[in-house]
N, C-alpha and C positions, 0 to 999 in steps of 0.2 A: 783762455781769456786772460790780459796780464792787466798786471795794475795801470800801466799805460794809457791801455783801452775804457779804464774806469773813467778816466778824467778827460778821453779826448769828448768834447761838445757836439763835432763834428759825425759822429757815431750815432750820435742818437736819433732818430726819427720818430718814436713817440715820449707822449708824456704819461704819466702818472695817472691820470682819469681817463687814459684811451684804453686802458687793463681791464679783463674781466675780474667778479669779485662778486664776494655775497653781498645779498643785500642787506641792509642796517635800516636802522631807525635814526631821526632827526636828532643830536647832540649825543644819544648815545650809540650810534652806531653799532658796531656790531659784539658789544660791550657782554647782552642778556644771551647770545651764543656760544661766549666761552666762559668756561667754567676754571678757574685758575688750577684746579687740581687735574684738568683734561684738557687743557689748554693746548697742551702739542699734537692731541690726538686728532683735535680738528682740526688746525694747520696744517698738518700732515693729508688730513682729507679734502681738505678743501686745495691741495695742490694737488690733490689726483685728480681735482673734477678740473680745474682753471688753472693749470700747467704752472710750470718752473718759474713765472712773473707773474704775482696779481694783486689787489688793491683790498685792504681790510682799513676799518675804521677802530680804534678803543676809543671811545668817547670821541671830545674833539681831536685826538690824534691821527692825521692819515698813516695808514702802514703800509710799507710796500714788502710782499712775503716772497723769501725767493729761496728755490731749493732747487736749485741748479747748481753741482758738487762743483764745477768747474771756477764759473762763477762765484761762490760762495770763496774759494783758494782765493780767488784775486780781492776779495773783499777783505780778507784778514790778511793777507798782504800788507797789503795798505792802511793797517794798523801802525801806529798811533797816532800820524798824521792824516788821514783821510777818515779814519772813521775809529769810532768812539763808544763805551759802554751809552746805554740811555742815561743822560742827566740825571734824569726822574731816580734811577736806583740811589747816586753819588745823594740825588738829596735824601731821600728818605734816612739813609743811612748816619746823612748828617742832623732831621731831625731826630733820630733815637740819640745822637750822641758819640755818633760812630768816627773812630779817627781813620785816614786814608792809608789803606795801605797798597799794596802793589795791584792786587784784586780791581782797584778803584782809581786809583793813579791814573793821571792821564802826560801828555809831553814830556817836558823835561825832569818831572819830577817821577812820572815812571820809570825812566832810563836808569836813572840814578838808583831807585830801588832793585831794579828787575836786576841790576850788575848784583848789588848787597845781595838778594835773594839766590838765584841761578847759582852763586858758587856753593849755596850750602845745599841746593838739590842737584849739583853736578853728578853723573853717574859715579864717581869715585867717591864721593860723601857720602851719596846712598852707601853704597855695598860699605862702608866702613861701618854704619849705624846698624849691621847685621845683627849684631850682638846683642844690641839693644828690643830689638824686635824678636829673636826668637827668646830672650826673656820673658817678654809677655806671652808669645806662643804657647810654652811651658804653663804658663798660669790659665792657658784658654785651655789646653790639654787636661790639668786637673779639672776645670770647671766640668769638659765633657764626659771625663771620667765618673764623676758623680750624677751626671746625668742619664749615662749607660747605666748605673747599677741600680738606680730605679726606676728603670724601666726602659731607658732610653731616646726620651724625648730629651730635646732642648732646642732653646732660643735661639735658632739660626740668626735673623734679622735682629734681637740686641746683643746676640754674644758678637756678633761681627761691628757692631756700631761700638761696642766697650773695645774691642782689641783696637780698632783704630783712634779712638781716641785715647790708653794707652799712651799708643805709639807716639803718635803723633805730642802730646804730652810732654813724654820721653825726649823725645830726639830734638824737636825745637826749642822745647824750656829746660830738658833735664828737671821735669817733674815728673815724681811717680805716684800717679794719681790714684792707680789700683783700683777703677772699675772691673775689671772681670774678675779678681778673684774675693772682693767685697759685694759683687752683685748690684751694686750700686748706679744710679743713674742720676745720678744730682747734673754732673755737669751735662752728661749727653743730655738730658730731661730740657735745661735751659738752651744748651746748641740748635735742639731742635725747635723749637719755639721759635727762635729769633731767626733762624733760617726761615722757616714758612710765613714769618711775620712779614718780614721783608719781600719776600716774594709774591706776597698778597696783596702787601701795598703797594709794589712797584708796578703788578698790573690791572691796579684799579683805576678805574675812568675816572674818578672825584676822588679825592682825599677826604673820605667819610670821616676818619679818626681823630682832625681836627675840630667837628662836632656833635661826633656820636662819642662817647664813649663806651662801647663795647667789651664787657668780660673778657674778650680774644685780647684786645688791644691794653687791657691794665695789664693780662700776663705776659704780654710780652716785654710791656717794660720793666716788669719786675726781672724778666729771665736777659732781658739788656744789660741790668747796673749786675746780676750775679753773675755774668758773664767779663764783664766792664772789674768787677773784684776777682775774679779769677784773673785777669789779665795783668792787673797792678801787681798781683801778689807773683805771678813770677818773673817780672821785670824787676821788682824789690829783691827777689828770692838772686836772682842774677848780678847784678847788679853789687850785692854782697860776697858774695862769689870772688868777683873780680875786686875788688878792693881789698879781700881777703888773702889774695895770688894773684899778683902783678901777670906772672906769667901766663895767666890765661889768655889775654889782653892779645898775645901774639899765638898762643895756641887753644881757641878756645873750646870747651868741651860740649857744645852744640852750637845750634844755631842764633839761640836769640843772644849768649855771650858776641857772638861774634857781631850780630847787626850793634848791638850798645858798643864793642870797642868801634865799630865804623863811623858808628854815631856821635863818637867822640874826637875823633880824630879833625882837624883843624880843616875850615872847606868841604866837608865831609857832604853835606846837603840833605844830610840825613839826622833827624833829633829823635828824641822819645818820645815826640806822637806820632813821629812814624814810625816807629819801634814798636810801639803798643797796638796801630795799625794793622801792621802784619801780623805781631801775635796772634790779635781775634783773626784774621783771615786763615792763619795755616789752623787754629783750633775750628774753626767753621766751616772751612770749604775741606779742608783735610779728612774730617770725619763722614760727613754724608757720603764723598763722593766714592770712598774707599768700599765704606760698608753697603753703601748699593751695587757697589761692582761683584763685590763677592756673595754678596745672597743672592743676583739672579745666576752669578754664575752656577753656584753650588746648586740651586733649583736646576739650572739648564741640565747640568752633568750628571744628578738624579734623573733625567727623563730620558736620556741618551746614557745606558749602562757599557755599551761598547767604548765609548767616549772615558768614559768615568772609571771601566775597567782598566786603562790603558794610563790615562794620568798617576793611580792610586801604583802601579807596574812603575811610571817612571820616580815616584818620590820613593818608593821602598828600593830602587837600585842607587839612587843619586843621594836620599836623604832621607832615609829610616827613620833618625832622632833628629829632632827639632832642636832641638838644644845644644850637638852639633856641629847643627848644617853652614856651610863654610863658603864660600863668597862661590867656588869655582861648582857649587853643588846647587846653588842658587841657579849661575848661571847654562847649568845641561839642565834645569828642567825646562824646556823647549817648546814641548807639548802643553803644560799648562800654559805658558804665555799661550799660546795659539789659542788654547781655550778660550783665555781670558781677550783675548782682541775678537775672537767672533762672539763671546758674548758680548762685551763694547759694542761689535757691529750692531747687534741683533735689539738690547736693551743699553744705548748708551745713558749712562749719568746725566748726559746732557744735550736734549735731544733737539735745544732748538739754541739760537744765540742772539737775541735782539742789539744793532749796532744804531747810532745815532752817525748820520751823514757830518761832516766839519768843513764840506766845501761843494758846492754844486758839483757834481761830477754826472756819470752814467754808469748803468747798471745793464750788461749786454745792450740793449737799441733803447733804453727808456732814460730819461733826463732825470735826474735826480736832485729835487735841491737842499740848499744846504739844512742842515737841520731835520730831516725826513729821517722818521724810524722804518729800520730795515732789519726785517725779524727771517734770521737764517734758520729754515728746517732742517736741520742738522741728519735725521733721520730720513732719508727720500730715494737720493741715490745707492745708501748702502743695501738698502730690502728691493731693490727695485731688479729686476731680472735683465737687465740692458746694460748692466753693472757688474753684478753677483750672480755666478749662477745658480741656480736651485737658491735663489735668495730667502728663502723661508726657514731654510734646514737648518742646524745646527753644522757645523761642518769645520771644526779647527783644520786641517789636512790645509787649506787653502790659506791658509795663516805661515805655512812653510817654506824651507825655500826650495821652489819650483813650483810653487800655488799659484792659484788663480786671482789671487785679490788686488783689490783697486786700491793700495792702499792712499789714493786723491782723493777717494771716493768716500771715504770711511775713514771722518775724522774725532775720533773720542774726545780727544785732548786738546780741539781746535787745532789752530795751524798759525804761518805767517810769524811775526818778530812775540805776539804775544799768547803762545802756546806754552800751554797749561807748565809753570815752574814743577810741580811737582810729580811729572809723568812718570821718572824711572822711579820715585819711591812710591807710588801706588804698586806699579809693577812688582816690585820687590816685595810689600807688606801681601800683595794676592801668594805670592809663592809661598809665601812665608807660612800664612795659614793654612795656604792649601795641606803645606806637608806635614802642619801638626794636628792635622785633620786626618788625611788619608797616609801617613804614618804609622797611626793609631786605630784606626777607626773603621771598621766599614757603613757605609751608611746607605741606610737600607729604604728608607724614602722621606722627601719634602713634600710638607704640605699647608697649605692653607687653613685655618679655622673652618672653613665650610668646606672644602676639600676642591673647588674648583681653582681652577688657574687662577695666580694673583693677576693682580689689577695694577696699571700701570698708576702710579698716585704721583702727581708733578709738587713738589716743595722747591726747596733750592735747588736739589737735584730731584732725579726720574726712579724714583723708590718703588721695587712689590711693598704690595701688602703686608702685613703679616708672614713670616714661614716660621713652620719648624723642622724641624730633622729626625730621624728614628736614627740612631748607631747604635753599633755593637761593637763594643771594644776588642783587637784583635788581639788574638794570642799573644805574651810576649815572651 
């Protein structure tokens, strides 16, 4: 299906109400069905029962849900002109206070950021920021070390949310914030707050918080303005920097140097609220989505020991010490990426993608009109055995080259002009950990507080539960 076919009129032979679809109730439609923490999970079922196009209500919103992988390519195609984040997020974000950054951007004013951003997660910038990230590795390695010698338990799900923000920290502000080896969770504590804040109210059928107030809803603005003061303080922090050393100006020592000299530069189309924009977006969407990638990995690769044997075999020939580990060492562990793309397959970050239509168009044979929310199951065709085979299994091998994967089918990182800026540096930060993990460590099992499989939990992104991890430090 190409974008072509999106927009021809002529193509279309049904509408929008001729779709099947559950049934809802009068203004709130099908509002008391989804549960915003299981919200993908029913979208997901409710395309297994009324196929690849069907019709959902959120309150007065029609939705039309479509999990046809083919399909869904031409629809992010057709990004930024044809179709668009929901409004409803862009506002919400503006009543907390929120400035726009690339995340939220829309026409001309994304273009111009998406150029500022991409060159600082270009594959070459990643691997230069090596250095910077097997730094914190180092400090995630003593944390686990102390872990192993009483007893052996530790915080899978927040030592992986502290190293990514860290990093993330690190490399776009050149701050060193020193969650994992302070133990500290101030800023993660607020991040995550205001992610699920936002994501609660972007899919609520009424804007309750306008006159309920809610305990949910003072903390989150409280974790908005400590997030909103985290962000000033390293554009002040920057900002100094560079008035400090002209030369940074043309060589700058991360990222967000570099957006202020762009922001200054004459014509530029880029100021300090969009500067502080994207700050909060690479500290916000940077952290959930890294640390959920690698706790269900690390879960997946404890339940799969052949799998896990054979990773922990390639970092001790490619990358022993973490501290190190060198761009070309990064690049042969192979195997782990393949892990980490079937786990993506299996538990992606983000498992559905709601788009707002910007011009009457069609959606394979159904009319579309302008303005109609259209909620991508991101999650359908990758599990789907017409796709993937043995779609259930764990199976990196198919991640390789000579593998069996769709990779049309199985998009993590989205697709089209507006795929994910920061894909090769999640990539990077999974290696990263993995090797100062299985470097070190063997680890002996993941689990749960109650010891059953975690639960899929929707916030910003698609988070387990709870894990921990049993290791035992290896010889050295």
């Amino acid at each position: 299906m190409s974008a072509s076919t999106l927009n021809d009129p002529l193509s279309a032979t049904r509408d929008i109400a001729d779709l099947p679809g559950p049934r809802g109730l009068p203004l709130l439609g099908n509002a008391l069905q989804l549960s915003p923490a299981t919200i993908h999970l029913t979208m997901e079922r409710w395309s297994r029962q009324y196929g690849p196009l069907f019709r959902a209500r959120l309150g007065p919103n029609r939705v039309l849900v479509l999990s046809d992988s083919a399909a869904i390519a031409a629809v992010l195609r057709d990004r930024p002109d044809g179709f668009r984040r929901p409004a409803v997020t862009a506002d919400v974000s503006n009543e907390l206070g929120g400035n726009p950054g690339v995340f939220l951007a829309e026409g001309e004013a994304w273009r111009q950021q998406r150029r500022m951003v991409m060159h600082g997660f270009s594959p070459a910038a990643v691997k230069a920021y090596l250095g910077r990230m097997t730094q914190v590795a180092v400090r995630l390695q003593r944390r686990w070390d102390d872990a192993a010698a009483a007893g052996g338990s530790a915080d899978l799900s927040g030592d992986m949310k502290r190293y990514a923000v860290d990093v993330i920290a690190g490399l776009a502000f050149g701050a060193d914030v020193d969650t994992v080896a302070s133990g500290g969770d101030a800023i993660q504590g607020h991040v995550e707050v205001v992610l699920a804040g936002v994501a609660r109210r972007s899919l609520s059928p009424v804007p309750y918080w306008r006159w309920l107030r809610l305990p949910a809803e003072r903390r989150l603005e409280r974790s908005v303005a400590a997030v909103r003061a985290a962000t000033d303080g390293f554009i002040a922090q920057a900002r100094a920097a560079l008035d400090a050393d002209p030369v940074l100006r043309q060589q700058p020592a991360n990222l967000l140097q570099a957006m202020l000299a762009a922001a200054d530069l004459p014509d530029s189309g880029v100021d300090d609220v969009t500067v502080a924009g994207n700050v909060s977006t690479m500290l916000l969407a940077g952290e959930d989505t890294t640390s959920s990638a690698l706790a269900w990995l690390v879960w997946l690769l404890a339940r799969h020991p052949e799998a896990l044997a054979r990773a922990q075999q390639e970092v001790l020939a490619h990358a022993p010490d973490v501290a190190a580990m060198t761009k070309d060492a990064a690049d042969a562990l192979q195997w782990i990426e393949a892990c980490t793309l079937e786990a993506m397959r299996l538990k992606p970050p983000a498992p559905f993608l709601p788009l707002q239509a910007l011009r009457d168009t069609t959606i394979l044979d159904v009319r579309v009109p302008k303005d109609t929310l259209v909620w991508c199951v991101m999650r359908h065709d990758s599990v789907d055995a017409g796709t993937f085979p043995e779609p259930e299994r764990f199976r990196p091998e198919r991640w390789l080259p000579g593998g069996d994967a769709d990779r049309q089918a199985a998009l993590p990182f989205g697709g089209g002009p507006r795929m994910c800026p920061g894909r090769y540096l999640s990539l990077m930060e999974v290696k990263v950990a993995l090797a100062a993990l299985l470097g070190r460590f063997d680890v002996l099992d993941v689990r749960t507080a109650d010891g059953a499989a975690p639960r899929e939990r929707m916030g910003f992104v698609m988070s387990p539960t709870p894990l921990t991890m049993t290791l035992r430090a290896r010889p050295r």
